[in-house]
Wavefront OBJ file of the C-alpha trace (Angstrom):
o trace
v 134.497 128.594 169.282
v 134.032 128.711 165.579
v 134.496 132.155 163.627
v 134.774 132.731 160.288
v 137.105 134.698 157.999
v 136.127 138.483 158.730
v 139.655 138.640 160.582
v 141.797 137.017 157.748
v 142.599 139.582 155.321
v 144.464 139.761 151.867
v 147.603 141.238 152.537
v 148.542 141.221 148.453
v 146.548 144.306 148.163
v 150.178 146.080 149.220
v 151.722 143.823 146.244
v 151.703 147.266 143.886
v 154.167 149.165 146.059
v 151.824 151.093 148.357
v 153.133 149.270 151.315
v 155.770 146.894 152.133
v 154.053 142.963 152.489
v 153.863 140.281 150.459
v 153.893 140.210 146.770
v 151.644 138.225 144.196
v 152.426 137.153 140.837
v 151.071 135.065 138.103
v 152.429 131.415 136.959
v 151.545 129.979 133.380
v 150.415 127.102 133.255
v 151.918 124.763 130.814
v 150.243 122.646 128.383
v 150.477 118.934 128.999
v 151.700 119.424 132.487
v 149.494 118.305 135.063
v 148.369 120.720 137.841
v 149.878 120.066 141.248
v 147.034 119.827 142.962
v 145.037 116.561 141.767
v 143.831 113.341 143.072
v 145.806 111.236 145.182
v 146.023 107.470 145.999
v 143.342 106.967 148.976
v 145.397 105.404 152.128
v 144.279 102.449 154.191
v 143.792 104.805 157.136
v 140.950 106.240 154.841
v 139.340 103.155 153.903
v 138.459 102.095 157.645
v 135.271 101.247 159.508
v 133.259 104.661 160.656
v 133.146 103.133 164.297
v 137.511 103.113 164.601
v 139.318 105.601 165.168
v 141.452 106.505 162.612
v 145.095 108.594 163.044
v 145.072 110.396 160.069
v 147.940 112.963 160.895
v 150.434 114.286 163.230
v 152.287 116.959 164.087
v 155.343 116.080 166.241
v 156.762 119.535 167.173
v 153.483 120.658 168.625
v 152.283 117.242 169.602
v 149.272 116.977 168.198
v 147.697 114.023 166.553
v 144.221 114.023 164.123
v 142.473 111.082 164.281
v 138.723 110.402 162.139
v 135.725 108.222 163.872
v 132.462 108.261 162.057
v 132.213 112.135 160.481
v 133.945 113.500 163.455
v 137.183 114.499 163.702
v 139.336 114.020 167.298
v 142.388 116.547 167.817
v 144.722 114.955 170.542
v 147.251 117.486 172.299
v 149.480 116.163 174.814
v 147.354 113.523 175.266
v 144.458 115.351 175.838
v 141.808 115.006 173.323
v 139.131 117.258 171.596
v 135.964 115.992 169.255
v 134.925 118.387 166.380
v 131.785 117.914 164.395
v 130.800 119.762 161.282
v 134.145 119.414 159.666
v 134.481 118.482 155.697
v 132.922 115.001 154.708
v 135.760 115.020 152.878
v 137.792 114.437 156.654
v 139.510 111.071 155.164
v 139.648 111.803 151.059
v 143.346 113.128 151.581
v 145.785 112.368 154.122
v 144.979 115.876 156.005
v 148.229 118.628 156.280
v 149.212 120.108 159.989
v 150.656 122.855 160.235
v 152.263 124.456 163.754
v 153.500 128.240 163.364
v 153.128 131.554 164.693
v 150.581 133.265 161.479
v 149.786 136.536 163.617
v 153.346 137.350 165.489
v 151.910 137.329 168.955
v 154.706 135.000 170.042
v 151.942 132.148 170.665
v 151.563 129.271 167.575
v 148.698 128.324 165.837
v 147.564 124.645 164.850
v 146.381 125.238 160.909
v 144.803 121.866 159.265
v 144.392 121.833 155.852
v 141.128 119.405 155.086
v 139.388 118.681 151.489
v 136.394 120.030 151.100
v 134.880 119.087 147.773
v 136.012 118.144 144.159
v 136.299 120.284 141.333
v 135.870 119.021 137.585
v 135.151 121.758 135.914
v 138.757 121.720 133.744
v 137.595 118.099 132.861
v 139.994 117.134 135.488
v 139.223 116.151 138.764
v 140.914 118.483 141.197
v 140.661 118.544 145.380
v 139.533 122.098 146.819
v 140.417 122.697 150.383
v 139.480 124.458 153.754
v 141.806 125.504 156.760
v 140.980 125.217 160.337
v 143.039 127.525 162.970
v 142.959 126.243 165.885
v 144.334 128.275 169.421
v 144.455 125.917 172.126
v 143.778 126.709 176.087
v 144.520 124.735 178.884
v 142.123 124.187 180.973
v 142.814 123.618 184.848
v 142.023 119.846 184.553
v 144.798 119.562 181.907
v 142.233 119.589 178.950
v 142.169 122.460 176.034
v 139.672 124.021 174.819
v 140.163 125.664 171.359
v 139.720 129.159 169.244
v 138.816 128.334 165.780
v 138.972 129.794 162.724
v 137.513 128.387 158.986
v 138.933 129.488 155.976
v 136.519 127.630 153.566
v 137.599 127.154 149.787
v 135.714 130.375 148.676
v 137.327 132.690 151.782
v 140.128 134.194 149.620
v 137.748 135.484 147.050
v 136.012 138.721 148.491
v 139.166 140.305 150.037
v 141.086 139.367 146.858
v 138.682 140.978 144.715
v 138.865 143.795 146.923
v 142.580 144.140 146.567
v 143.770 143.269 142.909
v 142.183 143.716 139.586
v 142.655 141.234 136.969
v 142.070 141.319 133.374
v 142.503 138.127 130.678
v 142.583 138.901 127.010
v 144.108 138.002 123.669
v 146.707 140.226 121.869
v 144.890 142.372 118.778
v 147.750 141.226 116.678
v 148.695 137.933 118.027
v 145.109 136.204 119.192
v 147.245 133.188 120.116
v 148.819 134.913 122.594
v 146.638 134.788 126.182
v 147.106 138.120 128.250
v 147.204 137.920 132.055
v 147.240 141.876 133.838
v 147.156 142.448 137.208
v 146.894 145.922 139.543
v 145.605 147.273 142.561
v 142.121 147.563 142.425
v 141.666 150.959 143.628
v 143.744 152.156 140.233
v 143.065 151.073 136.532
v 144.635 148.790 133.701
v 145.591 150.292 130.542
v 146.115 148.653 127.030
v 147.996 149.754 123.819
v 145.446 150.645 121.542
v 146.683 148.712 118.725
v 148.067 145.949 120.024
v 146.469 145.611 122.842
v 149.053 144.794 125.393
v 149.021 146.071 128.603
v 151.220 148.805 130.070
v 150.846 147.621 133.870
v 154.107 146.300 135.667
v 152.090 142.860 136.218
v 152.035 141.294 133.094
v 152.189 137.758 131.682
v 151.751 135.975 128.954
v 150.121 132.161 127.885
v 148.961 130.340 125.190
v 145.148 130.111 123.835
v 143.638 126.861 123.094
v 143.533 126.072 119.690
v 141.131 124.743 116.696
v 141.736 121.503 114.904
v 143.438 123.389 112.087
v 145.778 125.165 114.468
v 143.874 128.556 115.047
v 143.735 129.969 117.958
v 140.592 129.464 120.031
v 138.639 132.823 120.856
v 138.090 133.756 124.962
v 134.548 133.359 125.658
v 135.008 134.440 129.727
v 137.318 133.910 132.349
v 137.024 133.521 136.058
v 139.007 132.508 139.119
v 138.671 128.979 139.931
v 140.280 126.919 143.101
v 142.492 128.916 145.475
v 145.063 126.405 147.026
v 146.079 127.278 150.295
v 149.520 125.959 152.147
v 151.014 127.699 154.787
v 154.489 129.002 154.723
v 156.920 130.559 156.642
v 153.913 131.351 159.335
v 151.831 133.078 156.718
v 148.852 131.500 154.667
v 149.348 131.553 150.836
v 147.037 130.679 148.473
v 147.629 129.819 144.786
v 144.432 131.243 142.634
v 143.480 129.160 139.175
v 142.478 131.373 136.265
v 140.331 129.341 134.204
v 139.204 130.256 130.731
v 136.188 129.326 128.580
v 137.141 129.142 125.110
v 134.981 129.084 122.108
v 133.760 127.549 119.714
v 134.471 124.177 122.069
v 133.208 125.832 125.306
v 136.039 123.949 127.202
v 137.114 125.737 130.492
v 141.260 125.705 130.933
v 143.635 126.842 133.245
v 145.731 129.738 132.221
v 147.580 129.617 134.992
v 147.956 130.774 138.534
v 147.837 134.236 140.775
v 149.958 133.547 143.862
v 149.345 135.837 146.427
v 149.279 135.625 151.018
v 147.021 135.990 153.366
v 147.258 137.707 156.663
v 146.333 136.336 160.366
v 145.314 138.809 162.817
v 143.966 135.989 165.226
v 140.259 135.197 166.268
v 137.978 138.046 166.551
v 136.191 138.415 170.627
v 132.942 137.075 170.789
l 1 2 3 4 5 6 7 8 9 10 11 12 13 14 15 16 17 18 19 20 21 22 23 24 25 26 27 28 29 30 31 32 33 34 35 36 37 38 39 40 41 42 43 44 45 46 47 48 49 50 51 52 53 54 55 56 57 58 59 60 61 62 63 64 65 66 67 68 69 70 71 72 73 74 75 76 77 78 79 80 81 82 83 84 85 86 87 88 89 90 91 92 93 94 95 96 97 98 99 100 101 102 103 104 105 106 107 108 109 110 111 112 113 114 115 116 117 118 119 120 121 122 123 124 125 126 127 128 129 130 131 132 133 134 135 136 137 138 139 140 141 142 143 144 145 146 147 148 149 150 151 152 153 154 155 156 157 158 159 160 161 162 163 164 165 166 167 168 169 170 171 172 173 174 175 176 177 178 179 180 181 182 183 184 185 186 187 188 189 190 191 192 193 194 195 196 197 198 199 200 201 202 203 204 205 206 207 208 209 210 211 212 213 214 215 216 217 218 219 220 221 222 223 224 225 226 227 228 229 230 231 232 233 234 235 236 237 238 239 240 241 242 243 244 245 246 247 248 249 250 251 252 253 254 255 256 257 258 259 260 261 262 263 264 265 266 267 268 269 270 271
């Protein structure tokens, strides 16, 4: 059964203190250095007929194997296995990551794949976003499972994020060159120096603008949150958030950097 993400929530809305849970903070980017997330080197198991099936990836400790045929994708679990349809089209673009781990605490693990969903280019660069599927399996009484799943789609993180944190991007009064990153609970408000402009709030960091041929500094024309990452680590969902920034007079969009912040799993929802 399919569900979507109504019953993952943002648990970096605690990040200012409120609560005890997982923090968020904000990496800079730096110039000339690659992001981390990019195009990879398409495998042979990618490149094979639609009619084959395809092992694309495995998870030992859980025993499960993901295999492509055609646009479907075929989850084997102790031998047993399970056909999916409506995944990404992007099932084969990127050797897929498996991840098997308790995300809710209920003493039962979870199956999370991490798929690519589409292609981003609006940095210039051509970047991978990505969707999760949690997967619960069942046995059944003839040995088979049947499955509770979950989608986290690329755009997921966004609404309960918003909810949570407020986020401003500006340029110092004094110092234009300097990029200002501020970050707070949403419920409260950010506050700036009135001269300078810098902000008082405990979540504050700092990059560098884009500049002009002659070395000026490039003026913000907007800013928005681009592609959320989203890895799983010690059984919790994280997902790394790109602030992108559209400078003018060149209207080029750039990454500022990144808000790193986790999500919670309270399990699938009853139908």
């Amino acid at each position: 059964m399919r569900k979507n993400l109504p019953i993952i929530l943002l648990s970096a809305l605690v990040v200012i203190g409120l609560l005890v849970g997982v923090g968020y903070y904000f990496q800079t980017y730096r110039h000339g250095k690659a992001p981390e997330e990019g195009l990879t080197v398409v495998t042979a198991e990618s490149t094979t007929a639609s009619n084959k099936r395809t092992l694309l990836a495995e998870n030992k400790e859980g025993d499960f194997q993901l295999y492509a045929q055609g646009d479907k994708a075929i989850l084997v679990h102790q031998g047993k296995s399970k056909t999916f349809s409506g995944w990404s089209h992007y099932l084969t673009k990127e050797r897929p990551k498996l991840y098997y781990t308790d995300l809710n605490g209920d003493k039962k693990k979870e199956l999370v794949v991490r798929l690519v969903s589409g292609i981003d280019r609006s940095t210039g660069q051509e970047l991978y976003t990505y969707d999760l599927y949690v997967l619960t399996p069942h046995k059944q009484k003839d040995g088979s499972f049947e499955y509770d799943l979950v989608v986290a789609d690329r755009e997921s993180w966004k609404r309960p994020f918003t909810q949570a944190v407020k986020c401003s991007v500006t340029q110092l009064k004094n110092d234009p060159m300097r990029v200002q990153v501020a970050m707070g609970n949403a419920s409260g408000s950010l506050s700036f120096d009135e001269k300078t402009g810098i902000s008082t709030s405990k979540y504050t960091a700092f990059s560098r603008a884009e500049t002009n041929t002659d070395g000026t500094p490039q003026t913000i024309y907007g800013w928005d949150y681009g592609i959320g990452t989203y890895t799983v680590e010690d059984g919790q969902i994280k997902v790394k958030i790109a602030v992108r920034i559209d400078y003018k007079p060149s209207r080029q969009i750039k990454i500022v950097g990144y808000i790193h912040c986790g999500l919670d799993y309270l399990g699938a929802a009853s139908p």
